[in-house]
C-alpha positions as CSV (number, residue, x, y, z in Angstrom):
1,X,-10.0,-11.3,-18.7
2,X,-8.1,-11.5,-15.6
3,X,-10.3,-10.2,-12.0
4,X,-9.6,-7.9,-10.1
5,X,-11.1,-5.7,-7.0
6,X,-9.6,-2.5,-5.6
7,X,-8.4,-4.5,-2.1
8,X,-6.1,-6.8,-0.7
9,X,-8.1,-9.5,-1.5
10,X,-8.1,-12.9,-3.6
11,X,-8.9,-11.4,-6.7
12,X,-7.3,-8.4,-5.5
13,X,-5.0,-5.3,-5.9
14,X,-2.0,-3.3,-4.0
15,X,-3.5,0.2,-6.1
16,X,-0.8,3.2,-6.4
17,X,-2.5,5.8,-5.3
18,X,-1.6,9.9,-4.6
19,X,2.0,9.3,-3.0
20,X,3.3,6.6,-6.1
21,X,2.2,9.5,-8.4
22,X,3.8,12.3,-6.3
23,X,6.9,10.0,-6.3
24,X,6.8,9.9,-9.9
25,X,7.5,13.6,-10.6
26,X,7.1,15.6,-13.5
27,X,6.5,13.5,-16.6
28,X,10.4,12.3,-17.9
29,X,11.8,12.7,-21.1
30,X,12.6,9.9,-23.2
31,X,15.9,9.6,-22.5
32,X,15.1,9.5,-19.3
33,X,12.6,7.0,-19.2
34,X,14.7,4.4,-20.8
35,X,18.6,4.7,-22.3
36,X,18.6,0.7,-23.0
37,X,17.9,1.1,-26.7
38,X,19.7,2.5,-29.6
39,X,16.2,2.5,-31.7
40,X,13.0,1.4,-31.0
41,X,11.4,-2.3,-31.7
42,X,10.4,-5.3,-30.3
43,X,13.5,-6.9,-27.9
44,X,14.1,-9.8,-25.4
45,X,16.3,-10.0,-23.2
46,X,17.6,-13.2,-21.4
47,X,18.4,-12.0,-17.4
48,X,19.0,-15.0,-15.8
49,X,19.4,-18.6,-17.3
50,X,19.1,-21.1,-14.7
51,X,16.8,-23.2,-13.4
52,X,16.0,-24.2,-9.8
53,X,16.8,-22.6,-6.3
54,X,20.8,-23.7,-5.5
55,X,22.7,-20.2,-6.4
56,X,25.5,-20.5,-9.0
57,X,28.1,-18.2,-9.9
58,X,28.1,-18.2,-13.1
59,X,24.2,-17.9,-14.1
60,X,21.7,-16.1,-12.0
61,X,18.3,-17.1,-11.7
62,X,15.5,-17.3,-14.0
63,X,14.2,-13.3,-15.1
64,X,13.5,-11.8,-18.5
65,X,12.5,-9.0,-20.2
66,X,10.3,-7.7,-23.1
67,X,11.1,-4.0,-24.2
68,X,8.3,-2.9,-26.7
69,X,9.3,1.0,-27.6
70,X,10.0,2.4,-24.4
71,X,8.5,0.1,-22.3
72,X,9.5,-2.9,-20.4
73,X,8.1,-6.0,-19.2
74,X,9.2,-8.4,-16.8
75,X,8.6,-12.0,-17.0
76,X,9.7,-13.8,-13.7
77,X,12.2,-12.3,-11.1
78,X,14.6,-14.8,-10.2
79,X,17.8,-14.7,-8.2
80,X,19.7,-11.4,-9.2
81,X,16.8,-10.3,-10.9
82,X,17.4,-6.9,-10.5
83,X,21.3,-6.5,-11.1
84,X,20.3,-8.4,-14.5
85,X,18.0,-5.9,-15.4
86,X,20.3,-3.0,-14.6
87,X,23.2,-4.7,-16.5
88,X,21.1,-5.1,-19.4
89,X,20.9,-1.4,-19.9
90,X,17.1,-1.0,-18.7
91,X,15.8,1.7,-16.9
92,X,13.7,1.4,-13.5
93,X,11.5,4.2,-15.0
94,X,10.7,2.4,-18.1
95,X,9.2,-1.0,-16.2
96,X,5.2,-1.3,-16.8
97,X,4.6,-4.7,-15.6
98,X,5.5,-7.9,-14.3
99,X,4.8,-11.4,-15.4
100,X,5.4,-14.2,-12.9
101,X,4.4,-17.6,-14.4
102,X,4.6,-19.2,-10.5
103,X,5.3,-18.5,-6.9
104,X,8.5,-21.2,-6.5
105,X,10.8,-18.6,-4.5
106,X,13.4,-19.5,-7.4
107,X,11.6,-17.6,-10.1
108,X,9.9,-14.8,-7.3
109,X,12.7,-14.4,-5.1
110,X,13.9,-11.1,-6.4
111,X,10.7,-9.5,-7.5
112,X,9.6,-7.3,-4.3
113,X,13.1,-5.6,-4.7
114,X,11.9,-3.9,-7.1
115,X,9.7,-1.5,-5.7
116,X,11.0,-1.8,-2.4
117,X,14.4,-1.0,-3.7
118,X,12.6,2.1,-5.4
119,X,10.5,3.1,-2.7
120,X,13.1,5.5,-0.5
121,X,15.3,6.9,-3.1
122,X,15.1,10.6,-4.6
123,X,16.7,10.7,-7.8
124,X,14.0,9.9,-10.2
125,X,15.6,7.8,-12.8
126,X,17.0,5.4,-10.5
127,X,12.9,5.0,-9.2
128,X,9.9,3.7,-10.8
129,X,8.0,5.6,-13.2
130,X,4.8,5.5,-11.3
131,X,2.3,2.5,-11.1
132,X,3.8,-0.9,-12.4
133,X,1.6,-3.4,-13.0
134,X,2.3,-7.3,-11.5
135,X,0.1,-10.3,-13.0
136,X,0.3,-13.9,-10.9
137,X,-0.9,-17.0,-9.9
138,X,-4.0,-17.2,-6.9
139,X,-4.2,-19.4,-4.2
140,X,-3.1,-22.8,-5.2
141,X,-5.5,-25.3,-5.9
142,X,-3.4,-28.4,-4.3
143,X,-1.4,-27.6,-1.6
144,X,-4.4,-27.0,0.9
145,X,-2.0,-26.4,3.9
146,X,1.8,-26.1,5.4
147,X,4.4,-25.1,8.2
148,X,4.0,-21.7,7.0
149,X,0.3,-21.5,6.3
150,X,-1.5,-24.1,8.4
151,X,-5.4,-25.0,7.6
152,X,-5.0,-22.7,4.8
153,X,-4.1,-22.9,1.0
154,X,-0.8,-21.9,-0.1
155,X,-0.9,-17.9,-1.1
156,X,-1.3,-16.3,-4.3
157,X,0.4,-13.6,-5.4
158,X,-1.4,-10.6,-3.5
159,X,-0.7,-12.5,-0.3
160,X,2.5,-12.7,-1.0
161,X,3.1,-9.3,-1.9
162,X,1.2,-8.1,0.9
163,X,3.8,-10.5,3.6
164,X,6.5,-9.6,1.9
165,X,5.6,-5.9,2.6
166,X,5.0,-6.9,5.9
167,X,8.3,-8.4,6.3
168,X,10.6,-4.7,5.6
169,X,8.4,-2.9,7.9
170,X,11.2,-1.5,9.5
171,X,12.8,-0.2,6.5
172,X,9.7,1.2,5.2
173,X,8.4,3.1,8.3
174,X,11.9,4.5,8.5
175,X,12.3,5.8,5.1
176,X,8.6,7.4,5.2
177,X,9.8,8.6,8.9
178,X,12.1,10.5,7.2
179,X,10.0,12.5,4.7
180,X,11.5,10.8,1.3
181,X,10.6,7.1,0.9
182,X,6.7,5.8,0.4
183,X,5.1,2.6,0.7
184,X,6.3,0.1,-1.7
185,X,3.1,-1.4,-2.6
186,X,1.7,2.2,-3.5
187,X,3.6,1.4,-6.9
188,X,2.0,-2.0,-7.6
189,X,-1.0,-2.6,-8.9
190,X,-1.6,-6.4,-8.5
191,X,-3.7,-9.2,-10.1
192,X,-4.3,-12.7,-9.6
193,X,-5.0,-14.3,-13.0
194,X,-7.9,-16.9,-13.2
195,X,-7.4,-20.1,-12.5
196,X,-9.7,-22.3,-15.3
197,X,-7.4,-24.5,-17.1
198,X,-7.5,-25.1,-21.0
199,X,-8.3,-21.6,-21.6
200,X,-6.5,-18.2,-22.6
201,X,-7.1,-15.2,-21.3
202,X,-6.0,-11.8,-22.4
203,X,-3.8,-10.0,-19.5
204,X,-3.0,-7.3,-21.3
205,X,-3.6,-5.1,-24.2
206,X,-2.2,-1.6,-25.3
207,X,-1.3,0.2,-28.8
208,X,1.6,-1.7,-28.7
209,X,1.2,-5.3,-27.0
210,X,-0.9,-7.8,-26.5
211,X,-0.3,-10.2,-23.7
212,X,-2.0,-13.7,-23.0
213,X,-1.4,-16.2,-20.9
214,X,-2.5,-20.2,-20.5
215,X,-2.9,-22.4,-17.5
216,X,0.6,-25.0,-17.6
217,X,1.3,-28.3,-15.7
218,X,4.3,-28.0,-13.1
219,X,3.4,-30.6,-10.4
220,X,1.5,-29.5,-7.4
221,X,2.4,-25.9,-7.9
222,X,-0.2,-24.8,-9.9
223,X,-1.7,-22.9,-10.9
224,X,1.2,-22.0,-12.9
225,X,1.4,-20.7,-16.1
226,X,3.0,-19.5,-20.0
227,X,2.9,-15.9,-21.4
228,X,2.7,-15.3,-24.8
229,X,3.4,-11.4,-26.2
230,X,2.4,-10.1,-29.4
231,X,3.6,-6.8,-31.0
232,X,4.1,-5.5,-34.0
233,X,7.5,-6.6,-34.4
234,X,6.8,-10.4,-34.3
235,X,6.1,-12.8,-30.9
236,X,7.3,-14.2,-28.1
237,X,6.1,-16.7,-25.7
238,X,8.2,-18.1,-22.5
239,X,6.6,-21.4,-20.9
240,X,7.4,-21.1,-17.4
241,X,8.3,-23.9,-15.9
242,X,5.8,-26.8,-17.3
243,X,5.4,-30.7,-17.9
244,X,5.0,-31.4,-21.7
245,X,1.8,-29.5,-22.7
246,X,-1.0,-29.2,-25.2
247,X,-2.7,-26.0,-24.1
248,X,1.5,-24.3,-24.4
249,X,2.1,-25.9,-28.2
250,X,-1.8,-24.3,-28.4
251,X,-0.7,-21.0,-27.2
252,X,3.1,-20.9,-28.8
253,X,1.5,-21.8,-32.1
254,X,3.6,-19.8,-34.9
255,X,4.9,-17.6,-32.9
256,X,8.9,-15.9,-33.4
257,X,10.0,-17.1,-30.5
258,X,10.0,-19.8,-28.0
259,X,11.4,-19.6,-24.4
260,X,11.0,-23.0,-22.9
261,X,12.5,-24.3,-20.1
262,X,15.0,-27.8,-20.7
263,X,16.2,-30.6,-18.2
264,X,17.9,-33.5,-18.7
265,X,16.8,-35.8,-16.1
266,X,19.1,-38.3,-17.1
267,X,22.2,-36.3,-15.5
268,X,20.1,-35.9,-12.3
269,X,20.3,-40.0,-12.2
270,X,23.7,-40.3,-13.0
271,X,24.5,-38.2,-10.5
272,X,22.7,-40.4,-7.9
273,X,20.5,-37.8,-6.9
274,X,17.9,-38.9,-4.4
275,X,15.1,-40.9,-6.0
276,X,12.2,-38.1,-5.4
277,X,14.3,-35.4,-7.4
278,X,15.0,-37.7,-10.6
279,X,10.7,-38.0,-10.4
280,X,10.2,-34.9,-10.2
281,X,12.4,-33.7,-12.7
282,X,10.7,-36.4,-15.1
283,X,7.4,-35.4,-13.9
284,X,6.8,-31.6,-13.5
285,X,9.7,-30.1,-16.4
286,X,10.5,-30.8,-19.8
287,X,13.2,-32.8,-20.6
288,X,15.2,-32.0,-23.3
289,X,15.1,-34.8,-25.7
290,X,11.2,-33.7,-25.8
291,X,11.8,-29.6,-26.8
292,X,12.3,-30.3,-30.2
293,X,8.9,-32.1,-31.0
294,X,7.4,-29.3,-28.9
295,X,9.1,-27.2,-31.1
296,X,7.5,-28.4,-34.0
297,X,4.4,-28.8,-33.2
298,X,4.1,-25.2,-32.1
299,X,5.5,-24.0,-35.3
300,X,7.5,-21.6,-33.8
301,X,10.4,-19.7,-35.6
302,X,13.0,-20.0,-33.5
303,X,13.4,-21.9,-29.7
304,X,15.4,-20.6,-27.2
305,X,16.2,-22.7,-23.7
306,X,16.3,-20.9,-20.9
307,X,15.8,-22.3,-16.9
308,X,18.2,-24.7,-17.4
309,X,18.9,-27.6,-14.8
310,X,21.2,-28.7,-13.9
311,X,22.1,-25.1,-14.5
312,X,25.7,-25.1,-13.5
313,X,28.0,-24.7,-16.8
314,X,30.9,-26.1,-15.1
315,X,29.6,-29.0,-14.5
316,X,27.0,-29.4,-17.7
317,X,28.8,-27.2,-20.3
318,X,26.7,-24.9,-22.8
319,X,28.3,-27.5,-26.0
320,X,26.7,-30.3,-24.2
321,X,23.0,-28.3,-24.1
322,X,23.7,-27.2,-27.5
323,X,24.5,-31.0,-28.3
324,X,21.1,-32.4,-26.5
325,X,19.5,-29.2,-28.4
326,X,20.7,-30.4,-31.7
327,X,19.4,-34.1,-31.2
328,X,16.4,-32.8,-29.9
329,X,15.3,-30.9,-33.0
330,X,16.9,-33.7,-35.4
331,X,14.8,-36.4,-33.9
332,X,11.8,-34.2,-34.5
333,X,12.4,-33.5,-37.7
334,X,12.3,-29.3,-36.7
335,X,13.7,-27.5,-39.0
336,X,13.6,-23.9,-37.0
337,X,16.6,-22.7,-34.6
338,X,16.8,-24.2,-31.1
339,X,19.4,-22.8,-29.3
340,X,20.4,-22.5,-25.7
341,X,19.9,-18.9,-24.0
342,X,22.4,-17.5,-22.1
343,X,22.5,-14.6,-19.2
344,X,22.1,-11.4,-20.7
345,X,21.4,-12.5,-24.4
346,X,19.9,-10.1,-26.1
347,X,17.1,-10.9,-29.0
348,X,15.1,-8.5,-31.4
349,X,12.0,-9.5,-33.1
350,X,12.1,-7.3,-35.9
């Protein structure tokens, strides 16, 4: 199970307390709470596609979300995060939690606009619904120091949250100044998962989803790691972004649904990239040519790619990932769908 203590500490938490519920209201109708959905079910959506921090115009950065019934989960909250979600037809009220598989600012970047975005508005359906929960990484275990952080290790997720608090001060203490905004991190409730390796723990469990989570390789930022969600409509797992692993094929095993990140190194060195960047693109992701196998050794249903680098269309075309895709799966013999995910694709489980 993850750990958690009621204080901004390493195993810590940013607890809503009186003013998130006051800024809540009155319980909400259903309508209210969440329009997205014509009936209920399992669905994910696909926010943003691409993988890695250069900004494109014509994917936004890596986010997606889990609706289960009238609640919504966020896994990851890249670059445009929150227009995606809005665009998608999901409500601010309905979001329960948030998922972030690492701390690279290209899958984390958007995620305190959430509730400080919330935070000094009035009208209650364009606010949060009360406490939403956030799940991350600790401390990292390999980068012991930096410009940022000298002497100490790199944050975790509370940290962060906590600085990045810090850093809209202004904003915050004018709103509340004011009489109608609140603290942002009143609304979060934050946890730092543990950081053993080979294992999986259970991060969450309600009447109508399970979520667990694994420990995955991605260089020196680690820990890092995959989610897997289970609910009565079927499963879905995303990797994160990860290095071929046993523990994700372990974790993915059988499930509906695969949403695994794809390079193709290859273009990097054809490009002439510089040296480092080919590595680590070889090193810390998974290239294409290797989804398929991990495809089929997981047993999933169906494979979705999603963080895709290079992630700019006009210069790698979706028919040319849907090509690599296709050889992929031949080569290993998979016999599922593998497909490549696009912003704003929309998947049900049922």
């Amino acid at each position: 199970m993850t750990s958690r203590t009621p204080s901004l500490s390493r195993r810590g938490l940013l607890a809503g307390g009186a003013a998130a519920t006051a800024f809540a209201g009155a319980p909400q109708s259903a309508e209210a709470r969440d329009k997205s959905r014509p009936s209920p079910g399992t669905v994910v959506h696909l926010l943003g596609t691409a993988g890695g921090p250069p900004p494109y115009g014509e994917r936004m950065g890596i986010a997606s979300a889990v609706t289960v019934g009238s609640d919504t989960y966020l896994v990851d909250c890249g670059r445009g995060a929150v227009t995606q979600y809005l665009r998608a037809g999901l409500s601010m009220p309905s979001l329960k939690g948030i998922f972030l598989t690492h701390l690279h600012a290209d899958h984390i970047v958007d995620y305190f606009d959430f509730p400080l975005l919330c935070a000094g508005v009035l009208p209650p359906q364009t606010g949060l619904g009360g406490t939403v929960r956030v799940w991350g990484p600790g401390p990292s275990d390999t980068v012991t120091a930096g410009p940022v952080t000298p002497g100490q290790p790199a944050p975790g997720v509370v940290e962060t949250t906590r600085r990045a608090n810090a850093t809209f001060a202004a904003s915050t203490n004018a709103f509340v100044a004011e009489g109608f905004g609140i603290d942002p991190v009143s609304m979060l409730d934050v946890t730092e998962l543990p950081a053993r390796p080979g294992t999986v723990v259970t991060v969450l469990e309600t009447a109508t989803v399970k979520v667990t989570a694994t420990r995955v390789p991605h260089g020196n930022m680690s820990p890092s790691y995959a989610y897997r969600f289970d609910t009565a409509d079927g499963s879905v797992v995303f990797s994160g972004d990860t290095s071929r692993s046993d523990d994700l094929v372990a974790l993915a095993r059988g499930c509906d649904l695969l949403v695994h990140e794809a390079v193709d190194a290859t273009w990097f060195e054809e490009q002439g990239m510089p040296a480092r960047l080919v590595d680590h693109m070889r090193e810390v992701h998974t290239d294409i040519s290797e989804v398929g196998e991990i495809a089929a050794a997981a047993e999933a249903r169906r494979v979705v790619l999603s963080h895709l680098a290079p992630a700019d269309p006009t210069q790698f075309p979706d028919r040319e990932w849907a090509a690599a895709a296709r050889s992929s799966a031949r080569a290993a013999g998979y016999r599922g769908h593998l497909t490549v995910g696009h912003d704003l694709m929309r998947i049900p489980l049922a």
